[in-house]
C-alpha positions in Angstrom: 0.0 0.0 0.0 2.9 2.5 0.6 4.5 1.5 -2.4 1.2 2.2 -4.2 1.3 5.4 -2.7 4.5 6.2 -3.4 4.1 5.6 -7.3 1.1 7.5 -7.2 3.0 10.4 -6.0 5.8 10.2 -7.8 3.2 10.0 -11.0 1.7 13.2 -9.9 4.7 15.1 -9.1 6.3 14.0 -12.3 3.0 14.4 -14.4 5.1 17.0 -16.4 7.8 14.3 -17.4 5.3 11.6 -18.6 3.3 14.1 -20.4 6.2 14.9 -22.6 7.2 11.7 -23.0 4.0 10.9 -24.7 4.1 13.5 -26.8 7.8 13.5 -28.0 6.5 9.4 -28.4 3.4 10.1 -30.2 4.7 12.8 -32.6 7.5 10.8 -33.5 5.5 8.0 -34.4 3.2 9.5 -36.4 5.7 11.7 -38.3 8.3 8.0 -38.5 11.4 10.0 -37.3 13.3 10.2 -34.2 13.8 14.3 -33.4 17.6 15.5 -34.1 19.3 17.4 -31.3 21.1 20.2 -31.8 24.5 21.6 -30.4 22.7 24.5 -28.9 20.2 22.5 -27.4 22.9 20.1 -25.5 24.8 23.2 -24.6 21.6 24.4 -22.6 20.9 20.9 -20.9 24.9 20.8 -20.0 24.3 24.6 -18.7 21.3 23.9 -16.4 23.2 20.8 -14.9 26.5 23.0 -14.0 24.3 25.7 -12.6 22.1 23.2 -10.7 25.6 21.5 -9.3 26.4 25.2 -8.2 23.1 25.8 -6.7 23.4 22.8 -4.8 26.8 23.4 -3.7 25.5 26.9 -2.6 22.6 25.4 -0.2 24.8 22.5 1.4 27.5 24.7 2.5 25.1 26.9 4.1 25.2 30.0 1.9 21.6 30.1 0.5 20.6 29.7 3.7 22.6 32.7 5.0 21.3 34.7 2.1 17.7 33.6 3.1 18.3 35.0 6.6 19.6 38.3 5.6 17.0 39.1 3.0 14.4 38.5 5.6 15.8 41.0 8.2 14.2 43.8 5.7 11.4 45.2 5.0 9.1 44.3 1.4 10.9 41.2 1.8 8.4 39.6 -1.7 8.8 42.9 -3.3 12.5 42.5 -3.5 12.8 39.1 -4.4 10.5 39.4 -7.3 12.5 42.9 -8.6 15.7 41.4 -8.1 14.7 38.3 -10.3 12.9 41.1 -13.2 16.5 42.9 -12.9 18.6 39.7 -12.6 16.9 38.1 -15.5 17.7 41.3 -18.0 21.5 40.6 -17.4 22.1 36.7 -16.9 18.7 35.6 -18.6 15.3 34.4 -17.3 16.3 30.5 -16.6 19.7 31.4 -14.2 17.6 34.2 -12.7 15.1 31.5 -11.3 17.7 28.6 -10.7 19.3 31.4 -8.3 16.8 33.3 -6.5 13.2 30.8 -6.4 15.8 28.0 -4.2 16.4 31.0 -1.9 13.2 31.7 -1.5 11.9 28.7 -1.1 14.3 28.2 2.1 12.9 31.0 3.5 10.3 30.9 6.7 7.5 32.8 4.6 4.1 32.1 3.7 2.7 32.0 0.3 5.7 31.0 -0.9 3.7 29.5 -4.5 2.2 32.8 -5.5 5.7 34.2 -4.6 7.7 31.7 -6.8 5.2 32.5 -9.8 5.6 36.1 -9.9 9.0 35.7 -9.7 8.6 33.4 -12.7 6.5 36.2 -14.7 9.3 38.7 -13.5 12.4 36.6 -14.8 10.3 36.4 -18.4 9.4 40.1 -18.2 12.5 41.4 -17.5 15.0 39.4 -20.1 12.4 40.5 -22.9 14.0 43.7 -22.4 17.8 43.1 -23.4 19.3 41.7 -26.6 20.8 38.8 -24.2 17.9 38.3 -21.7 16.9 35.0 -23.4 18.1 32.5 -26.2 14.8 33.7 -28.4 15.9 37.5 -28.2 19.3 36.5 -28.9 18.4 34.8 -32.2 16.2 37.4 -33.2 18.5 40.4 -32.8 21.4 38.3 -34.1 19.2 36.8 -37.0 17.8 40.5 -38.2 20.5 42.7 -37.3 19.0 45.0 -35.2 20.3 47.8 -33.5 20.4 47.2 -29.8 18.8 50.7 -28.9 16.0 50.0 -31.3 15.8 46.2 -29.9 15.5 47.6 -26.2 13.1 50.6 -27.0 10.5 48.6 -29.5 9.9 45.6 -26.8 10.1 48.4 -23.7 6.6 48.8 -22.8 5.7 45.0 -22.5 8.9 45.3 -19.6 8.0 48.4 -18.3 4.3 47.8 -17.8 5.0 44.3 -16.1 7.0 45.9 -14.2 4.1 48.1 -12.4 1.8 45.4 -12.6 4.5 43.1 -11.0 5.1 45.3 -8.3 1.3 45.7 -7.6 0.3 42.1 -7.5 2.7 41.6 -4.8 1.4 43.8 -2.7 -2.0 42.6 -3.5 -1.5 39.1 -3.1 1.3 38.5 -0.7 0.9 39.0 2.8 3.5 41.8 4.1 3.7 40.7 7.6 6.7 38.1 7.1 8.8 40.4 6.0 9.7 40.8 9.9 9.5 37.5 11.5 12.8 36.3 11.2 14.8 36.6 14.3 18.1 34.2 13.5 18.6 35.9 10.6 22.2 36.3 9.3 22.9 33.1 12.1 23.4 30.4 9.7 27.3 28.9 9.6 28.7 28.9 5.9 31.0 26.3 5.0 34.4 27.9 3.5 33.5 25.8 0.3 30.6 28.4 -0.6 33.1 31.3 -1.6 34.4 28.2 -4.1 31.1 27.6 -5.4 30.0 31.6 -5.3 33.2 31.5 -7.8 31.5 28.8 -9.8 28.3 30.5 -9.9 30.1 34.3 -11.9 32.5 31.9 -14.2 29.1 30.2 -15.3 27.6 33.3 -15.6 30.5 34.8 -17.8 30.1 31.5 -19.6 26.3 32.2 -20.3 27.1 35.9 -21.4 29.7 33.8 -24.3 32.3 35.8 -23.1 34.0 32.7 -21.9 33.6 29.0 -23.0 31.3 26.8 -21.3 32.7 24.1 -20.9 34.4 25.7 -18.2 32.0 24.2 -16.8 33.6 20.5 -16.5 35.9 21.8 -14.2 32.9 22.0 -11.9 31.8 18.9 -12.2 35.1 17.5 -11.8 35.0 19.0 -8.0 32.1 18.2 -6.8 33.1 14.1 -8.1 36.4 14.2 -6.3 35.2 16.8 -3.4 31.6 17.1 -3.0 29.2 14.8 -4.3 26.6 15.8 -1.8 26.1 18.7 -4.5 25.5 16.2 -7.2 21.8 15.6 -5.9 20.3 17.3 -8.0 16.9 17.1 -10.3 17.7 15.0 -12.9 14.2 14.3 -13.8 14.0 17.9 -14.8 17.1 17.8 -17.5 15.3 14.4 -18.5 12.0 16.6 -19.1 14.0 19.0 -21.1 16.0 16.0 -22.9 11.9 15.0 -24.0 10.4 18.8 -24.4 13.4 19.6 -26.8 12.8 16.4 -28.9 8.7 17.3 -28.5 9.3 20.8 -29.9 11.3 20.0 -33.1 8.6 17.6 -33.9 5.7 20.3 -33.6 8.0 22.3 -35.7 7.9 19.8 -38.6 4.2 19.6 -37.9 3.6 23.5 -38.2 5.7 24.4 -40.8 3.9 22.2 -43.3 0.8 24.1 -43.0 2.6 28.0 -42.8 2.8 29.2 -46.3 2.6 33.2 -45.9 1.8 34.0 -42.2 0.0 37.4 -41.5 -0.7 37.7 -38.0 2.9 36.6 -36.9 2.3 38.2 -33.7 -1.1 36.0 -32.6 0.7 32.7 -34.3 3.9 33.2 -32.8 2.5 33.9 -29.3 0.1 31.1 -29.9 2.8 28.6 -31.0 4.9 28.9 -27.8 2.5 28.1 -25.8 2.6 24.4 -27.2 6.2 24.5 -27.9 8.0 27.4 -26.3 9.2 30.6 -27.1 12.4 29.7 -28.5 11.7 27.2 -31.0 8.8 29.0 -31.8 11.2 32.3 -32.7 13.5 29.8 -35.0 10.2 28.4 -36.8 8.6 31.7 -37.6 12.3 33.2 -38.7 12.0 31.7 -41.6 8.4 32.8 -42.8 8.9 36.5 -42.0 10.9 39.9 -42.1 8.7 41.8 -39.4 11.2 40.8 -36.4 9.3 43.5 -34.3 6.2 41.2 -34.2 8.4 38.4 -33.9 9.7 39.7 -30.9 6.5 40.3 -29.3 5.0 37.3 -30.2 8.0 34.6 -28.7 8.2 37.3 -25.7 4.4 37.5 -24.7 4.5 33.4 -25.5 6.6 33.5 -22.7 3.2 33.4 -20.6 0.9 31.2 -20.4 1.7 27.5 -20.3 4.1 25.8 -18.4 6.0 25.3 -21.5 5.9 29.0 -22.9 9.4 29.0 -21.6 11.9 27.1 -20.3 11.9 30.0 -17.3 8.1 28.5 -16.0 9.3 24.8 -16.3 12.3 25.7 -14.2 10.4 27.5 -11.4 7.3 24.9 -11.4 9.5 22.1 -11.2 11.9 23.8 -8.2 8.7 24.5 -6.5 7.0 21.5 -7.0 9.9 19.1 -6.6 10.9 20.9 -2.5 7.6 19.4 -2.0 5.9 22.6 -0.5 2.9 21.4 1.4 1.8 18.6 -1.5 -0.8 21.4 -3.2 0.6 20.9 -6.3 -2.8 20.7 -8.1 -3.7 24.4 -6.5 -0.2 25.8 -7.5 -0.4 24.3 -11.6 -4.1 25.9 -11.4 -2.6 28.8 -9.8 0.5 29.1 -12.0 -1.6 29.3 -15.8 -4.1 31.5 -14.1 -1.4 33.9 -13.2 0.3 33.2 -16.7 -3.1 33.2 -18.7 -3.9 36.6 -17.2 -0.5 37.8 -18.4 0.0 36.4 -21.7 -3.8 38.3 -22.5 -2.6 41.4 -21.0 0.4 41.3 -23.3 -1.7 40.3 -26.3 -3.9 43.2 -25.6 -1.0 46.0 -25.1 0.5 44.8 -28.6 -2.7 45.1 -30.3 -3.3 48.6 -28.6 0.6 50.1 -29.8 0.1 48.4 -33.0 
């Protein structure tokens, strides 16, 4: 019977896993070909691991934890959290953004830590949308069309801008203030000397994620924690193996929709639509090829962002860091929770770009 219950759990908790199994499965069947991987697409699943290691590394010597505690001396404890991850996002991208700060959170001694995790979700995707290198989709797009990166940053401005306010709003509207106080042992925590190693890890990986250094710097990590630390190699490997299937799921929707895209019109509405089913990303690569207008482009994969759990790689990585720390097993109200907050969103944006344009 606990064994029952167990798999039933694990079923649940995983749901995200299975589901993209299927589909990668299904699609591949009914297409007859197994999806290709690309370089890139490696390069990202080698990323998150190394950053995850780091993470780790950063929680078991003590220094999240120490963080934690010296955040939650302030005041507008939420507030900051959720800005730092809109501003951290703009400069190391939405997914390293959320692999940093919703872990810290969620070892904090706060309530409503669900609500807090999503908005920091919408704030990561809200804030890279704004630079040139905020996410891999902006980075194609002003790469692929040359743009200028003062006209990049001042067409897709607004959508940033006005999340921003509305970001800073809901917070105080939906998260309780009075924790911002309550922590008494704050700052307390002992931090092993390894953390300063790993808080080194953490910039060279970010360096690595800006290309101004290579990434496979990031062996070199790995190769410490095997010989020194493998308590920092516990990590979610279900979630790379999610990726491993969403990566293989969207290049086989891409197939699917390209066959029927002949001279696309509303590029905006399709490729906000698209992401939803198979993320921002590849959704910017598909439509790329099917259109000069890069400023709709832009919106579109941007605004796809929100929504589903898969409008970016950013919500899968908070949903499944939430989910998997096992936050007080409501993991039906939080998924509800989460596309209510990200449906709300993705309309709003869908309803500014139609009013500027």
């Amino acid at each position: 019977m606990e064994n029952r219950r167990y798999f039933v759990d694990f079923i649940l908790r995983e749901w995200l896993l299975f589901a993209s199994f299927a589909g990668l499965l299904t699609t591949s069947i009914y297409l007859k070909r197994v999806p290709p991987y690309s370089k890139d697409e490696f390069e990202v699943l080698f990323i998150l691991a190394v950053l995850f290691v780091i993470v780790k590394g950063l929680e078991t010597s003590g220094f999240l934890a120490w963080i934690s505690g010296r955040l939650q001396k302030g005041r507008l404890l939420s507030l900051k959290l959720v800005m730092a991850t809109f501003l951290l996002s703009m400069v190391v991208t939405n997914d390293v953004s959320l692999v940093v700060i919703v872990p810290i959170t969620l070892l904090m001694d706060i309530p409503q830590k669900g609500i807090l995790v999503i908005l920091e979700a919408l704030a990561a995707n809200a804030g890279s949308a704004l630079t040139p290198f905020g996410n891999p989709q902006n980075l194609f797009i002003y790469w692929h069309y040359q743009v200028a990166p003062w006209e990049f940053v001042k067409e897709i401005a607004p959508l940033s801008l006005l999340f921003l306010v509305l970001l800073a709003v809901a917070v105080l509207c939906f998260v309780k203030m009075e924790e911002e106080s309550n922590a008494q042992t704050a700052g307390t925590v002992a931090v092993e000397k390894g953390a300063f190693l790993y808080g080194a890890f953490l910039v060279v990986m970010v360096l690595a994620v800006l290309h101004l250094i290579s990434i496979w710097i990031g062996v070199a990590v790995l190769a410490y924690t095997l010989l020194f630390d493998r308590r920092s190699l516990k990590i979610d490997y279900l979630l790379l193996l999610t990726f491993v299937c969403f990566f293989g799921l969207a290049e086989n929707f891409k197939v699917l929709l390209s066959s029927n895209i002949n001279h696309p019109q509303n590029i905006f509405l399709f490729s906000a639509l698209v992401s939803q089913v198979i993320s921002n990303v590849p959704a910017a690569l598909l439509f790329a090829n099917f259109t000069v207008k890069w400023k709709a482009l832009l919106w579109g994969t941007n605004v796809g962002g929100f929504g589903s759990l898969v409008g970016s790689l950013a919500n899968l990585i908070a949903y499944k860091l939430y989910v998997s720390n096992g936050e007080g097993g409501d993991m039906g109200d939080f998924t509800l929770m989460f596309l209510v907050f990200g449906y709300v969103s993705f309309f709003i944006g869908v309803g500014l770009y139609l009013l500027l344009y």
